[in-house]
C-alpha positions as CSV (number, residue, x, y, z in Angstrom):
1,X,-20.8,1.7,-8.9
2,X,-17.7,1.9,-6.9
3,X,-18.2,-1.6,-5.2
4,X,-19.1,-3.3,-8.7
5,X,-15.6,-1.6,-10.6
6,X,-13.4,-2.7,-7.4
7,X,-14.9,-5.2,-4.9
8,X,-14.4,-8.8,-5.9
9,X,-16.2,-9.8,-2.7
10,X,-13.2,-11.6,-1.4
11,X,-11.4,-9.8,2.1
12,X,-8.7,-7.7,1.9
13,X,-6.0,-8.5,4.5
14,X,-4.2,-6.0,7.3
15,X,-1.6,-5.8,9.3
16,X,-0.1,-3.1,11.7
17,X,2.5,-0.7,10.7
18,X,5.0,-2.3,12.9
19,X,4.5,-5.4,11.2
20,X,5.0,-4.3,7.7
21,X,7.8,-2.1,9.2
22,X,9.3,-5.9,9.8
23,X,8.5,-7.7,6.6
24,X,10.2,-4.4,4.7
25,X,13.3,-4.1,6.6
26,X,13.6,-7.9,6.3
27,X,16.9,-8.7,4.0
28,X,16.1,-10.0,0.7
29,X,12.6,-9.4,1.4
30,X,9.6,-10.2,-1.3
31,X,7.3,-7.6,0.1
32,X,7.3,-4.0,-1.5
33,X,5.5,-1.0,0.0
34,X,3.7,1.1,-2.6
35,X,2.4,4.8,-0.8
36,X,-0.8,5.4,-2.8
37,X,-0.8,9.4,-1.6
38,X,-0.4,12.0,-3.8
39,X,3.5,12.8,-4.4
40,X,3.1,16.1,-2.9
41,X,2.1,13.9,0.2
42,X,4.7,11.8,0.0
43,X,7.5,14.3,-0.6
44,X,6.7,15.6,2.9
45,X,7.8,12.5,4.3
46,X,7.9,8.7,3.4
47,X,9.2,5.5,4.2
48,X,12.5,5.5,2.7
49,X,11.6,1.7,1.1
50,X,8.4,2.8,-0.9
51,X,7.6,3.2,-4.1
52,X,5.2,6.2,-4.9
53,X,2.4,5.1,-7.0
54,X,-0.6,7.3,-6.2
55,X,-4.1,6.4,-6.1
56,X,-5.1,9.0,-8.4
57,X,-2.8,7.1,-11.2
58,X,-3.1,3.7,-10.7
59,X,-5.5,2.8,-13.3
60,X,-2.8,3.9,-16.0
61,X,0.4,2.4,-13.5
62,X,-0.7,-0.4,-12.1
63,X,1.4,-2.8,-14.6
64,X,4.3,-1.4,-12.7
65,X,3.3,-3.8,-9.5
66,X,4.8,-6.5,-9.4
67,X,2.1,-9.9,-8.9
68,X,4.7,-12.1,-8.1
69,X,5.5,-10.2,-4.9
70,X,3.5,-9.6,-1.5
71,X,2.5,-5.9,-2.2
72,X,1.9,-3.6,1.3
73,X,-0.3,-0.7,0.4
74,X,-0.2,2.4,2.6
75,X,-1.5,5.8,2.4
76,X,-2.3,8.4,5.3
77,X,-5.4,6.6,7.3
78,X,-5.4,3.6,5.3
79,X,-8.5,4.7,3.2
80,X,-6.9,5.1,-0.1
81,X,-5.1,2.2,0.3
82,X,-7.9,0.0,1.2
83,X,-9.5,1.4,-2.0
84,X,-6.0,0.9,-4.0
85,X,-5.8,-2.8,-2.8
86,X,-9.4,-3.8,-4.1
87,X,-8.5,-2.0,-7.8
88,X,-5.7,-4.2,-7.4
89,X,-7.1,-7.5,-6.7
90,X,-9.8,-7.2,-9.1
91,X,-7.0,-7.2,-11.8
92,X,-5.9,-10.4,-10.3
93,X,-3.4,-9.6,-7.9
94,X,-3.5,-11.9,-5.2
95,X,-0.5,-10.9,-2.7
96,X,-1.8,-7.8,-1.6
97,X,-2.0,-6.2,2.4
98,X,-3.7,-3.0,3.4
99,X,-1.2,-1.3,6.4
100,X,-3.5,-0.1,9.0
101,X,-3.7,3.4,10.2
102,X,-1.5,4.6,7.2
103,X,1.4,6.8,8.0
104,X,-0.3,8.6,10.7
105,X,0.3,5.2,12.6
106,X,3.3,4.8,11.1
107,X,4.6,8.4,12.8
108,X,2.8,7.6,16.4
109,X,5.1,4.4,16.5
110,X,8.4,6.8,15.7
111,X,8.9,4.1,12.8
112,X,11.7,5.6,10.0
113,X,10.8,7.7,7.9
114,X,12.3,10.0,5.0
């Protein structure tokens, strides 16, 4: 059921988190991150440049991402995020990237974080 409601057969793409550490920290940038964890989760540490949308809300919050922007989807592994992207793109959203290894990368490569 979960593959009919979210998989429009069509690949999701990813990057590393250094590389969406670059395209967010980019001036005047048209990518926005969107952390996908709970906000327990992400009140015990975040990139200070994301926007807290958690998985667990998305079906009622997802109007609140922008489609006319490239949207970076992270979480801790990169699970929720891969699942987020696909709910996401089924809508219609085309400008979305899953960030590998989540923010447990993200803390290995000593990237910023709040």
């Amino acid at each position: 059921m979960f593959k009919r409601l979210f998989d429009t057969g069509k690949s999701i793409p990813s990057i590393t988190v250094q590389e969406a550490w670059k395209r967010i920290a980019t001036p005047k940038t048209k990518s926005m991150l969107i952390d996908v964890r709970e906000a327990w989760e992400f009140k015990q540490g975040h990139v200070r440049e994301a926007c807290n949308i958690p998985l667990s809300q998305l079906g009622q919050r997802f109007r609140e991402v922008p489609s006319d922007r490239d949207i970076l989807l992270i979480c801790r592994s990169g699970h929720r995020s891969l699942q987020a992207a696909k709910f996401l793109q089924a809508r219609g959203w085309e400008q979305i990237t899953n960030v590998s290894g989540g923010m447990v990368s993200w803390e290995m490569h000593r990237l910023p974080i709040e």
